[in-house]
Backbone bond lengths (Angstrom), bond angles and torsions (degrees), N, CA, C in turn:
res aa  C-N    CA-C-N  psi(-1)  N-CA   C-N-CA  omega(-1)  CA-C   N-CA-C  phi
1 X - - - 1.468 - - 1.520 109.40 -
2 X 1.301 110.93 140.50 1.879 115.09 -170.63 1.140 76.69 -92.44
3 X 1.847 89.10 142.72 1.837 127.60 178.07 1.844 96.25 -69.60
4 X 1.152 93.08 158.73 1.731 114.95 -172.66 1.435 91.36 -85.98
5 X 1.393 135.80 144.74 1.568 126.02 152.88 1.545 125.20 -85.60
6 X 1.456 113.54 125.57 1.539 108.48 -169.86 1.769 91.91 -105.34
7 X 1.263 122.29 -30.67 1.786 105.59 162.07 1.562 105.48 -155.34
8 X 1.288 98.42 171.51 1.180 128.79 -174.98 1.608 107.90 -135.08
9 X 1.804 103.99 123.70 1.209 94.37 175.59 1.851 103.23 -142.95
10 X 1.291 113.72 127.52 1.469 136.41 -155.69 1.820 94.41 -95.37
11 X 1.496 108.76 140.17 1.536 116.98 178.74 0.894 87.45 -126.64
12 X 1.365 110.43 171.39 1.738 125.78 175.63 1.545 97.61 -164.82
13 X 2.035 108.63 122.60 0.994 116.63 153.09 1.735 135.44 -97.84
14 X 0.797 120.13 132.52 1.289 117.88 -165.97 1.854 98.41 -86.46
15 X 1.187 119.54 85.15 1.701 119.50 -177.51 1.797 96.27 -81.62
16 X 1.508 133.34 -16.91 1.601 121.14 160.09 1.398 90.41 -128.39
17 X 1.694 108.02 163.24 1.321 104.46 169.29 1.753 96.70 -111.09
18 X 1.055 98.07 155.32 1.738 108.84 -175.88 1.448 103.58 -72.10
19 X 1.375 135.63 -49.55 1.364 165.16 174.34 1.162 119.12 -106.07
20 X 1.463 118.88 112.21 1.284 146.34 149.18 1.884 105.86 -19.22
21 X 1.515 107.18 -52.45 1.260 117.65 -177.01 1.960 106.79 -79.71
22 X 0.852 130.86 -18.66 1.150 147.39 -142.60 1.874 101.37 -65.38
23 X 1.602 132.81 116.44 1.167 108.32 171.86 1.370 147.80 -51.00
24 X 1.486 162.71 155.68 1.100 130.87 174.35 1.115 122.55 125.87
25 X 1.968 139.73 112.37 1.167 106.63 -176.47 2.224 124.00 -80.88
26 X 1.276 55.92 166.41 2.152 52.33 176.13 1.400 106.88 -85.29
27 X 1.562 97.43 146.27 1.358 127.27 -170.58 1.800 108.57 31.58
28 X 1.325 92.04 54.73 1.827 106.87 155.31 1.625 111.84 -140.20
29 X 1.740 94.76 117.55 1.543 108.28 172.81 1.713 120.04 -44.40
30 X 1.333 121.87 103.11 1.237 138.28 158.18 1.824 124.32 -81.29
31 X 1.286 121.23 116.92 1.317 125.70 164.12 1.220 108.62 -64.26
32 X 1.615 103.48 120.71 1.503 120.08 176.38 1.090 124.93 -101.10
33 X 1.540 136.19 -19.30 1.281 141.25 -150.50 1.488 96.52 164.29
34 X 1.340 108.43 120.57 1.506 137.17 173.46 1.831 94.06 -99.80
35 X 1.575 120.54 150.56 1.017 143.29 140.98 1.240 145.21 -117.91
36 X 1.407 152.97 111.91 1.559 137.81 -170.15 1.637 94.84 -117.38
37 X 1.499 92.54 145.76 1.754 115.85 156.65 0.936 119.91 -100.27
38 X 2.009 129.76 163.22 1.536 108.32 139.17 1.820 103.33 -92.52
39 X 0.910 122.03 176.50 1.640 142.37 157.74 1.630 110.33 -14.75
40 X 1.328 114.42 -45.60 1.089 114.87 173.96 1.837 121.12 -74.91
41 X 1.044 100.60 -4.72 1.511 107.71 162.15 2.005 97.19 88.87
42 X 1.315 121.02 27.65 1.718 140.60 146.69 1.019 114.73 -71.18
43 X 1.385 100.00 115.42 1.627 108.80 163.70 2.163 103.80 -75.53
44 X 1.284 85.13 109.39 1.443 100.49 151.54 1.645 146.80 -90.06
45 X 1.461 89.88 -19.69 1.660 93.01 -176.37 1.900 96.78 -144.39
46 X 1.254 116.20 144.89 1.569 119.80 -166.06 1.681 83.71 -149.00
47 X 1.675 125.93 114.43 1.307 156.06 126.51 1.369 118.16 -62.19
48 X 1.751 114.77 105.42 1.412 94.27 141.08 1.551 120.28 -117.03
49 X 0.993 136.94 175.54 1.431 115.92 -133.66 2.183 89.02 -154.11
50 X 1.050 113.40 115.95 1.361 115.33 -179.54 1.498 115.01 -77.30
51 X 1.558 115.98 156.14 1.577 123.75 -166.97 1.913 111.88 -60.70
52 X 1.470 98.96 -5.83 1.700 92.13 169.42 1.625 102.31 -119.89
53 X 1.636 127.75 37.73 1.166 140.55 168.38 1.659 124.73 41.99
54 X 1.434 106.29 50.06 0.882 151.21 -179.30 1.768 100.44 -99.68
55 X 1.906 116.83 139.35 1.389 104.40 172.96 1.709 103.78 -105.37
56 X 1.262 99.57 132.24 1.700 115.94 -177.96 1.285 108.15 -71.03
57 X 1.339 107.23 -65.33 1.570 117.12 -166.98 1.927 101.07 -136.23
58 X 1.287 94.90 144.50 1.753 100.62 -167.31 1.966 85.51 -143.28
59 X 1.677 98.63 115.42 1.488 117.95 165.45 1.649 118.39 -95.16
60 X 1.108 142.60 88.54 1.304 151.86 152.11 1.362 132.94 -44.93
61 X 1.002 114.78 119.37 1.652 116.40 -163.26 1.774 130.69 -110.78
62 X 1.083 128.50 93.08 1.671 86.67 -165.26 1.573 104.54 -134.16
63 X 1.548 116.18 139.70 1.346 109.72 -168.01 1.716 107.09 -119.65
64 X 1.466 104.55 168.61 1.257 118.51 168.76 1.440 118.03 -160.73
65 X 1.766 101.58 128.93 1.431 115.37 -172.31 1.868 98.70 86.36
66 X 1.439 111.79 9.19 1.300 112.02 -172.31 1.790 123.63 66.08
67 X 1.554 91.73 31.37 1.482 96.07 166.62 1.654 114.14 -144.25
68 X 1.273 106.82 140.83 2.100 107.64 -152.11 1.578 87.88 -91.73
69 X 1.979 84.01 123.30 1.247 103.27 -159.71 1.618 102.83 -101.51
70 X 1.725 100.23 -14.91 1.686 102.83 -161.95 1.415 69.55 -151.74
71 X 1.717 96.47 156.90 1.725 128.28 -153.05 1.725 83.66 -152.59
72 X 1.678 142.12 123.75 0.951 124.57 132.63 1.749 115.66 -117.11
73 X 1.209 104.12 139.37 1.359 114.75 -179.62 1.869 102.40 -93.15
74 X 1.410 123.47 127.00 1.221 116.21 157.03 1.532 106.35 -120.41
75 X 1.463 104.29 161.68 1.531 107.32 167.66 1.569 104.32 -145.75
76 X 1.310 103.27 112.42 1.164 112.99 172.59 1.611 138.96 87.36
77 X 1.694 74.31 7.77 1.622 103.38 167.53 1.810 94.29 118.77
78 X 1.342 127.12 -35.66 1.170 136.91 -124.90 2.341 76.07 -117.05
79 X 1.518 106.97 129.76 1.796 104.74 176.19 1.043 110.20 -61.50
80 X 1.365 150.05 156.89 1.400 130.45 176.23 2.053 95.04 -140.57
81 X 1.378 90.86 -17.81 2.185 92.29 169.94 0.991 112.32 -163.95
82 X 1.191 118.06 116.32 1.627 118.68 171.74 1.935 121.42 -110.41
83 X 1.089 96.03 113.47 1.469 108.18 -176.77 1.264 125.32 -91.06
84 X 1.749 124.47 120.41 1.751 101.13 -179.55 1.299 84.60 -142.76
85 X 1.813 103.20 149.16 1.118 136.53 -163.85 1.561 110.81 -114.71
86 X 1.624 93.34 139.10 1.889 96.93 160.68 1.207 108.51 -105.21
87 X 1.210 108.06 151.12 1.968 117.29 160.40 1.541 108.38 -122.58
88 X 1.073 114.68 147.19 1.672 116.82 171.58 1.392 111.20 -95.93
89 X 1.244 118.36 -166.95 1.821 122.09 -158.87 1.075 119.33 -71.79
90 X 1.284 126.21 -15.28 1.579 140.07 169.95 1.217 113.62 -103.10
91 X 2.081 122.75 15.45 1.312 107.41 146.54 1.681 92.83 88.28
92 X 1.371 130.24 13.65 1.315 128.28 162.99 1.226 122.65 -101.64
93 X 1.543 121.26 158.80 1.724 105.11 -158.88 1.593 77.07 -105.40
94 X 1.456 127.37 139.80 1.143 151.77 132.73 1.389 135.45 -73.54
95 X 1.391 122.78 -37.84 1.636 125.73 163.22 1.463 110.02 -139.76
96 X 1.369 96.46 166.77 1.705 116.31 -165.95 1.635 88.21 -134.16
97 X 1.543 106.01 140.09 1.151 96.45 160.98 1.839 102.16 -154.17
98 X 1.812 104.01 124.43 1.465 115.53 -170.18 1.417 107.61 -77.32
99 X 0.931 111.66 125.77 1.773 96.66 171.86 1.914 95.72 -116.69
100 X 1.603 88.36 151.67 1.749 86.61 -170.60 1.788 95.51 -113.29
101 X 1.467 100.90 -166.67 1.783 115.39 165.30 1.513 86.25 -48.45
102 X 1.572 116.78 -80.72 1.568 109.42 -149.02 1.569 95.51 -135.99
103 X 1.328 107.25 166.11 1.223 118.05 176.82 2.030 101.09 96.12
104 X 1.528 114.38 164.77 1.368 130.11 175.30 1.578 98.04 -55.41
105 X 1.387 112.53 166.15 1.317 118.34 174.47 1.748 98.88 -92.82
106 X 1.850 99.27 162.84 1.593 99.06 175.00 1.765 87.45 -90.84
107 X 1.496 105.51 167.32 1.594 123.69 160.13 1.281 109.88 -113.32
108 X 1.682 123.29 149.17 1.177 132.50 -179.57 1.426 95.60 -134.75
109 X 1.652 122.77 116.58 1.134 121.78 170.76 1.150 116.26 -121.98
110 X 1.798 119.54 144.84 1.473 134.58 -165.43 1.115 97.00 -101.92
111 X 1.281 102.79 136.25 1.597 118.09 158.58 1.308 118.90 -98.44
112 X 1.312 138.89 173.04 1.590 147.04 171.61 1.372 107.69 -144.31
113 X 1.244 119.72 133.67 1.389 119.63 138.93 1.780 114.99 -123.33
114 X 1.292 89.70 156.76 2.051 106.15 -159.43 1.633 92.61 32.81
115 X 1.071 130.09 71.75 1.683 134.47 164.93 1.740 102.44 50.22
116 X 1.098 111.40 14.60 1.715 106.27 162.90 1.720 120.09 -105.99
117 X 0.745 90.08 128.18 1.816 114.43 -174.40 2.098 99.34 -37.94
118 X 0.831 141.20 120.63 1.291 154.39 179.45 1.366 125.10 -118.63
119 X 1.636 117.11 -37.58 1.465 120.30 -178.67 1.799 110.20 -155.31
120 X 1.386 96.47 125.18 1.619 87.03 171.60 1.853 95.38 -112.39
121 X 1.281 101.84 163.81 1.515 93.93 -166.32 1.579 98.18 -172.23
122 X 1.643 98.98 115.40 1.502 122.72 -177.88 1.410 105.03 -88.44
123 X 1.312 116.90 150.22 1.427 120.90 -173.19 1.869 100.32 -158.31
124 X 0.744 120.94 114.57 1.298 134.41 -168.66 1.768 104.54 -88.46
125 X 1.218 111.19 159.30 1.358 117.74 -164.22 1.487 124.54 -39.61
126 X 1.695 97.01 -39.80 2.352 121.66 -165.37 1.389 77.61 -84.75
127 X 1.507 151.70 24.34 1.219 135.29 -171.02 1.536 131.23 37.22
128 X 1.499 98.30 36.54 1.657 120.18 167.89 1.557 113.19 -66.84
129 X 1.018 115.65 131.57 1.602 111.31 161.26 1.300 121.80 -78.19
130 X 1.803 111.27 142.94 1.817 94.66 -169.86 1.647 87.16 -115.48
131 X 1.260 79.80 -110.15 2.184 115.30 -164.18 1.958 83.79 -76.65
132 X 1.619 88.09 120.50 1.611 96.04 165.82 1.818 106.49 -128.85
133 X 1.321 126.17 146.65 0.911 126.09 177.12 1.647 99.32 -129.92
134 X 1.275 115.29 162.53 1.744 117.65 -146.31 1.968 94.04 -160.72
135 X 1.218 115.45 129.33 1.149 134.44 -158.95 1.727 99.00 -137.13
136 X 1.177 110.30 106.18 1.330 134.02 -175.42 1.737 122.40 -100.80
137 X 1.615 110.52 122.73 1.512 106.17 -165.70 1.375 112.62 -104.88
138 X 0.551 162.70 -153.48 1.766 173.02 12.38 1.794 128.84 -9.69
139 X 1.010 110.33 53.14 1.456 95.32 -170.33 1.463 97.38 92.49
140 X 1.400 145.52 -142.16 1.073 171.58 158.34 1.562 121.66 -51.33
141 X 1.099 119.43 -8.51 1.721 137.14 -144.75 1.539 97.01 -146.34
142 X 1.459 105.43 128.34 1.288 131.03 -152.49 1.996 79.75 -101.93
143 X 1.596 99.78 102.63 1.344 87.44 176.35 2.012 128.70 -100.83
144 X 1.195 115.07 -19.90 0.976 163.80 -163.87 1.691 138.02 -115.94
145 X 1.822 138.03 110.92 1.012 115.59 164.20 1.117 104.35 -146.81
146 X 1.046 124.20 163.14 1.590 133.11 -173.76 1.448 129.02 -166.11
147 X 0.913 114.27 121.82 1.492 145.63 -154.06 1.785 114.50 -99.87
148 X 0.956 139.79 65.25 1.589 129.39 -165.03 2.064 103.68 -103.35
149 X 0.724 104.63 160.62 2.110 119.87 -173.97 1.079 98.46 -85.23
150 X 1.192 105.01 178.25 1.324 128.14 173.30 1.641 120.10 -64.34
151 X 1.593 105.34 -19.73 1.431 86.71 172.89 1.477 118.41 -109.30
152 X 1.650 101.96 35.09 1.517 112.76 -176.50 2.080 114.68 74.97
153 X 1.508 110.75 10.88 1.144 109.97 170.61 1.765 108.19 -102.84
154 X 1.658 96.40 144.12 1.354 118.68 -167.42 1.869 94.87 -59.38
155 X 1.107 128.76 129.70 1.305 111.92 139.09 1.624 122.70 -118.82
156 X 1.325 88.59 6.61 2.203 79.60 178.66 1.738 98.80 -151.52
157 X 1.141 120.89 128.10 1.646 130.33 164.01 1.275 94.52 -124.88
158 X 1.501 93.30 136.69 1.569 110.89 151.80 1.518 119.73 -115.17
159 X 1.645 104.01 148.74 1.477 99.66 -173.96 1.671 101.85 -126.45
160 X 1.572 118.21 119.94 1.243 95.12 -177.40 1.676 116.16 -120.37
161 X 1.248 130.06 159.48 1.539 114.72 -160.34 1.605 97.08 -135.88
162 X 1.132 107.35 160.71 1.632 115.09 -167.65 1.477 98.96 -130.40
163 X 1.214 130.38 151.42 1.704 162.35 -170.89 2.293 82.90 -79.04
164 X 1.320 109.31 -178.14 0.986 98.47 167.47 1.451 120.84 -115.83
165 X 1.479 110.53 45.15 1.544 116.96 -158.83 1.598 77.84 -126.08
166 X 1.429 125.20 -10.57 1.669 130.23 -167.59 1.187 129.91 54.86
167 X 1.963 104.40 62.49 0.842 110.73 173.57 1.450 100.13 -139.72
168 X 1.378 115.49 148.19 1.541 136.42 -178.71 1.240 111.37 -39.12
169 X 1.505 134.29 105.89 1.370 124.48 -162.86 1.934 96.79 -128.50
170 X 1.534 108.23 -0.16 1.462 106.75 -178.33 1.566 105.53 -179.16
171 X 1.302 91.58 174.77 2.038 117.48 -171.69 0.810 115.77 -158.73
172 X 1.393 116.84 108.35 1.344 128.84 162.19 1.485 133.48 -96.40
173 X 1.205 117.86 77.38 1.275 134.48 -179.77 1.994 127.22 -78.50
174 X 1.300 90.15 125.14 1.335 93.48 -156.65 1.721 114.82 -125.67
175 X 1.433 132.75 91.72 1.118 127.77 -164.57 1.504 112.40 -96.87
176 X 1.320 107.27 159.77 1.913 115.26 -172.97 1.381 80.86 -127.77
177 X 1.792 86.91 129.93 1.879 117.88 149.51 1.036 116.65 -138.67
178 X 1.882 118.10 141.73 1.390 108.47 -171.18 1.552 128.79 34.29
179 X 1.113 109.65 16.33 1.631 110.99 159.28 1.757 90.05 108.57
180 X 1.266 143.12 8.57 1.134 143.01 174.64 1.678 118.12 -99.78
181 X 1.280 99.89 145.24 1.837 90.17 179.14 1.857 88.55 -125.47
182 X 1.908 79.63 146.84 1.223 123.88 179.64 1.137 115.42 -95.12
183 X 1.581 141.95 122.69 1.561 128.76 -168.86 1.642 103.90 -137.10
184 X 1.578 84.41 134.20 2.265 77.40 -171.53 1.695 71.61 -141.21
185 X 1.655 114.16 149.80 1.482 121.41 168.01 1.715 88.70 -118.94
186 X 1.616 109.24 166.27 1.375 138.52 -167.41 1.447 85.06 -132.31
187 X 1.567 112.66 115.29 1.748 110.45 152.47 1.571 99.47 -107.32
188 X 1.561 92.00 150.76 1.791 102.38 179.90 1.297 115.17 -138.32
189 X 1.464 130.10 110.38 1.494 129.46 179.40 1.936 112.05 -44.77
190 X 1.563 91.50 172.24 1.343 85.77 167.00 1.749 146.64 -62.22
191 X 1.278 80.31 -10.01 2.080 96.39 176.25 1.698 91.96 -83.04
192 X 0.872 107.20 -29.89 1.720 98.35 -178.75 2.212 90.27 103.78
193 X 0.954 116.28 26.48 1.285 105.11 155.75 2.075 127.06 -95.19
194 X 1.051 91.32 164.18 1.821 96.86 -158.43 1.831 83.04 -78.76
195 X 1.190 101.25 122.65 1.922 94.81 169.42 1.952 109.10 -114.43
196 X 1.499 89.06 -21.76 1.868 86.51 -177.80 1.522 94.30 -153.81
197 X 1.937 96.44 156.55 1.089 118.00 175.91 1.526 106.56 -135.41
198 X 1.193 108.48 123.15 1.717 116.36 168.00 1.888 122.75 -105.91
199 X 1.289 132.64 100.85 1.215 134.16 167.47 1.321 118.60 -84.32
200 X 1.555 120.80 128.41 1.213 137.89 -173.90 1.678 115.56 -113.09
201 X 1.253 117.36 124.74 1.558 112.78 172.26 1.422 117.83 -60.42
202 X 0.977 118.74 -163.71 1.740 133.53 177.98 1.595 116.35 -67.55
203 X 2.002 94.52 -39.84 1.449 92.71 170.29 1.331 122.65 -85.65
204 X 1.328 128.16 8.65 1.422 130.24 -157.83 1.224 152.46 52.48
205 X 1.678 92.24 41.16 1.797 144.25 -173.11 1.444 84.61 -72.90
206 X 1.006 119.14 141.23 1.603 138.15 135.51 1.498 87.21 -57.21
207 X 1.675 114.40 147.21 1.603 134.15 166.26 1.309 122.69 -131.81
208 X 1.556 95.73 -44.56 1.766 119.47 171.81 1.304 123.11 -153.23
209 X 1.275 110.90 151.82 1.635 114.11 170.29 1.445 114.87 -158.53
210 X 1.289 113.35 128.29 0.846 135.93 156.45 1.852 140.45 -54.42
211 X 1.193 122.05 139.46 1.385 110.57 -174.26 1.335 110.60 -149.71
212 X 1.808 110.81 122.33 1.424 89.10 -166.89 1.753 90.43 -120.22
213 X 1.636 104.28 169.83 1.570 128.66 178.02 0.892 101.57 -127.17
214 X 1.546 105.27 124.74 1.864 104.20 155.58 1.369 92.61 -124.73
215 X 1.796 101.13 171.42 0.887 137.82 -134.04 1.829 91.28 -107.60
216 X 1.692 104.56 177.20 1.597 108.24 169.44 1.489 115.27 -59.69
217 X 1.097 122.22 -25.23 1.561 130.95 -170.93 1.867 108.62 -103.37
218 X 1.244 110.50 3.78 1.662 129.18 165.47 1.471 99.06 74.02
219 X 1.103 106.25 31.85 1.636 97.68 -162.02 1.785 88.27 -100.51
220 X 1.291 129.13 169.69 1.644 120.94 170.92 1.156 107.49 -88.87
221 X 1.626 109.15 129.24 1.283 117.89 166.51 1.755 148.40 -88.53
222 X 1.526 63.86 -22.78 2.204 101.32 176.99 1.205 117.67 -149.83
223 X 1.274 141.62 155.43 1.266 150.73 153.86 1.818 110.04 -120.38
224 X 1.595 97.00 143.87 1.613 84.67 -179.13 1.710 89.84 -137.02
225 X 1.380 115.95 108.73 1.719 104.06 160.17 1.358 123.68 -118.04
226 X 1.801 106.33 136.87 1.553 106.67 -179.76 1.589 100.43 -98.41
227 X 1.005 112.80 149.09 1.921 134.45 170.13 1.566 80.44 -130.69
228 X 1.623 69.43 177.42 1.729 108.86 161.25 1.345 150.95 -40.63
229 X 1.989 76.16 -34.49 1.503 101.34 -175.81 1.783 110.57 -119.81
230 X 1.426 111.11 29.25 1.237 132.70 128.69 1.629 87.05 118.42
231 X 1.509 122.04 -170.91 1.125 144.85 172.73 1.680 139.09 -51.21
232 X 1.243 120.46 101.75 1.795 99.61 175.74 1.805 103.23 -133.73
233 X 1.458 91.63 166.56 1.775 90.65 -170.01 1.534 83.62 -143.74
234 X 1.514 103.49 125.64 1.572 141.75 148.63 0.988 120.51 -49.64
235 X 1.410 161.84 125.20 1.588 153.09 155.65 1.538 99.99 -127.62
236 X 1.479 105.84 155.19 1.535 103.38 -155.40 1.615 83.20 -145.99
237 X 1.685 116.76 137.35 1.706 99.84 166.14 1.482 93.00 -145.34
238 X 1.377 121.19 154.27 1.478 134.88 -157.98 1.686 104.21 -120.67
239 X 1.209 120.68 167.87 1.299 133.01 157.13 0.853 122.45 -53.69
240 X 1.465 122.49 -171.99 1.451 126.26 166.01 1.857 117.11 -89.58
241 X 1.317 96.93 -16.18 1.574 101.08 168.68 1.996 106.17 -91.97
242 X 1.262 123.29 7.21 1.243 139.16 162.84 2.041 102.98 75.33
243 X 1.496 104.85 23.64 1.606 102.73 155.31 1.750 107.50 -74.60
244 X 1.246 86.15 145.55 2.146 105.09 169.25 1.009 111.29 -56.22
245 X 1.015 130.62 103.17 1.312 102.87 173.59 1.816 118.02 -112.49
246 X 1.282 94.18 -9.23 1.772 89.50 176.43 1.919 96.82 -140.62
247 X 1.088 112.14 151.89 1.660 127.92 174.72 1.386 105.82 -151.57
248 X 1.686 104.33 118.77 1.141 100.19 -159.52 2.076 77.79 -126.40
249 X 1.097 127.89 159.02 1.409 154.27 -152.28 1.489 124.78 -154.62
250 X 1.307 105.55 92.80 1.540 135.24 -153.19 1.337 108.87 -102.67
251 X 1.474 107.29 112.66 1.782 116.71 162.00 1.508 119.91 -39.93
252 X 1.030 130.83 168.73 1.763 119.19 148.60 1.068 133.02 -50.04
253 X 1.866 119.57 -34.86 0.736 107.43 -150.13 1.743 83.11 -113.53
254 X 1.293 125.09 69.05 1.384 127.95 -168.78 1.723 129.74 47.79
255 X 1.143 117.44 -7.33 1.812 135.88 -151.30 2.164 85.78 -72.09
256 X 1.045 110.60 118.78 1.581 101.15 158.58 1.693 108.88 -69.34
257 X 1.319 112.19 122.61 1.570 108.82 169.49 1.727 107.31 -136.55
258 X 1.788 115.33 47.03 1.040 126.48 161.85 1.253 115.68 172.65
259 X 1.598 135.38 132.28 1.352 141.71 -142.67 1.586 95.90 -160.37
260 X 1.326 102.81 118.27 1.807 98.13 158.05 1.406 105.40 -135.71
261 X 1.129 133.11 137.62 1.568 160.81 -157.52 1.442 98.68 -116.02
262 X 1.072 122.81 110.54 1.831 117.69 149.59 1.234 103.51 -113.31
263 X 1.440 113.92 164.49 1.569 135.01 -176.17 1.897 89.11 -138.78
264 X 1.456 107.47 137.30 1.449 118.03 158.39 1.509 115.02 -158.15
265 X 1.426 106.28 150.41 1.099 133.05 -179.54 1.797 125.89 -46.65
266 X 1.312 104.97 160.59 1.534 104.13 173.44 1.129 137.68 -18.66
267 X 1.663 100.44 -53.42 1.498 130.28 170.73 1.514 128.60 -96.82
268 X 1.315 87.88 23.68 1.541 105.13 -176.03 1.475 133.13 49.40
269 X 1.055 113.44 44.08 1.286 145.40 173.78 1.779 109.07 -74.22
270 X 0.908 107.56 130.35 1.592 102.46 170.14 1.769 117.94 -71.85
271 X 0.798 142.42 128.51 1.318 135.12 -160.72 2.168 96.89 -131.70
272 X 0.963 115.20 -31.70 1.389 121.61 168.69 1.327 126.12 166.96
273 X 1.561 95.37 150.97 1.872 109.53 -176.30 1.659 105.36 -123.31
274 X 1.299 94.56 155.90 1.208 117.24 171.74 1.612 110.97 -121.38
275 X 1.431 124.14 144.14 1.599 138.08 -168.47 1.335 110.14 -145.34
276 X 1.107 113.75 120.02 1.914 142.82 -169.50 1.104 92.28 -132.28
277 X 1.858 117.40 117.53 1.431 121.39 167.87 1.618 91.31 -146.91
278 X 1.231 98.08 118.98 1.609 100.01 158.58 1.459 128.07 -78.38
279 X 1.210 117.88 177.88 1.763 114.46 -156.45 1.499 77.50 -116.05
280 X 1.489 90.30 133.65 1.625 133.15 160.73 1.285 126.39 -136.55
281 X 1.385 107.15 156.03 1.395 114.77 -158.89 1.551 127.82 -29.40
282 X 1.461 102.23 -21.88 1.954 120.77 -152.41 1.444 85.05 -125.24
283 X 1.398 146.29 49.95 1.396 122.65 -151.10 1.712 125.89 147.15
284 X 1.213 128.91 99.68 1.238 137.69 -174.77 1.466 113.40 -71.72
285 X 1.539 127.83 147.12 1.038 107.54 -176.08 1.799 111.15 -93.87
286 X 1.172 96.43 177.14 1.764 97.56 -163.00 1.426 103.69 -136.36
287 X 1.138 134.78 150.96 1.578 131.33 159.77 2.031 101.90 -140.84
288 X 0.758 103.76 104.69 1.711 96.22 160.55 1.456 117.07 -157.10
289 X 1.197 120.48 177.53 1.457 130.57 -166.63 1.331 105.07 -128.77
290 X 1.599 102.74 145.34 1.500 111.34 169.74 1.619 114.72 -126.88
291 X 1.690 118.90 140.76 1.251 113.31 -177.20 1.696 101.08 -121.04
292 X 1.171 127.79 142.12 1.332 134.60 -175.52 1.375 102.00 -137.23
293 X 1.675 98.42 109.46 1.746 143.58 165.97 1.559 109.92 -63.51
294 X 1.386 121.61 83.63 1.670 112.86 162.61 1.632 118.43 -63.40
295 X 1.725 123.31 124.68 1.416 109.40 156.79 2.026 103.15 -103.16
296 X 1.462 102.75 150.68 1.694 102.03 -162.03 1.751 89.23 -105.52
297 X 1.547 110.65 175.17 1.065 118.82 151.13 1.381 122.87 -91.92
298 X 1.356 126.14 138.47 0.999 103.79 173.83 1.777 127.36 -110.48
């Protein structure tokens, strides 16, 4: 029987530094991120841990009936948000409630209809309405979502469309800034996997797109995206137990200018990666390694 994981804890060597300025010595293993479980396989406790091993930010977890009822965020030793949640009898969360340094907490309450999510809805202490997000049906088919701020302006709709066999064949996602819209579509084959991505500017330029391949085993085999700033292609190849184990990231003009290496265990566990990125225009280059320490329950 495979051991339960009670933590996970992630190193990172820096074998180049990206920055001259950059903290950290070179090629000395630094703890980056601590993890704890309980038994039930919950993350309860989330470390991340700064380059002079110091903890930055500390996530706290705690459940009951197996649903996380309390959220504390610290940074720097010092709480900075504490969140606790209700669920009702079927294990659904119905309220959120933020508590800050000072002042009343905000509430965030869920709605359902036929057990599908319909309204999330922030309400601040003076019983102001804030950030509402809105989940739109059709029959059975999630057609619709929308996202508006606190001052009742839209910043995110989704539009999603189905084949006529009713299945998810696209996404049209559409974000507002400063009064501008952002347009990216999601195409999706018939398994319901993501095969292309198109991003659109403000004027409704094509900018980028994405193109993905999978393989006989549906797994992705390639990615190819064009921008502005010209062409690169992804290729990805797996084991025989079908972990990634290498992604290598190809110029146009054939040049590798990005490589990540994982190594994992029996049980397919990630056990460590290696990352080779050369510096391009948008982008410093990087080389370092990560090793990830399992402790089990026993």
């Amino acid at each position: 029987m495979e051991k339960k994981i009670k933590s996970i804890e992630l190193y990172r060597t820096n074998v180049v530094l990206s920055d001259p300025d950059d903290e950290g010595s070179l090629k000395e293993e630094i703890l980056a991120t601590r993890t704890l479980y309980d038994e039930s396989g919950n993350e309860t406790e989330r470390i991340t841990f700064s380059s002079s091993g110091d903890a930055e930010e500390r996530v706290i977890t705690r459940y009951s009936n197996g649903n996380p009822t309390e959220e504390i965020l610290e940074l720097e030793g010092e709480v900075a948000e504490r969140t606790t949640r209700e669920f009702n009898e079927s294990g659904m969360l119905i309220r959120e409630f933020r508590h800050y340094q000072e002042g009343e907490p905000d509430q965030i309450t869920y709605t359902y209809e036929n057990g599908r999510p319909s309204l999330k809805l922030t309400t601040d202490s003076d019983g102001e309405e804030g950030e509402k997000y809105r989940w739109i049906y059709n029959g059975d088919k999630l057609e619709r979502e929308e996202f508006y701020n606190e001052y009742g302006d839209a910043e995110l709709v989704k539009n999603h469309i189905y084949s006529e066999e009713g299945k998810l064949s696209e996404t049209e996602e559409l974000r507002y800034s400063d009064g501008e819209q952002h347009r990216s579509v999601f195409i999706f084959d018939e398994k319901g996997n993501l095969v292309q991505e198109k991003r659109y500017n403000t004027k409704g330029n094509l900018i980028a797109r994405t193109t993905v391949t999978l393989d006989d085993n549906n797994r992705i085999s390639a990615t190819e995206e064009e921008t502005m700033l010209g062409k690169t292609r992804s290729e990805f190849s797996y084991d025989e137990r079908g972990n990634n184990i290498l992604l290598e990231e190809k110029a146009a003009d054939g040049e590798t200018i990005t490589t990540i290496e994982r190594q994992f265990d029996a049980n397919g566990r990630v056990i460590g990666t290696e990352v080779v990125m050369k510096a391009a225009m948008n982008r410093p280059g990087q080389h370092y390694t990560l090793r990830y320490a399992y402790g089990f329950w026993e």
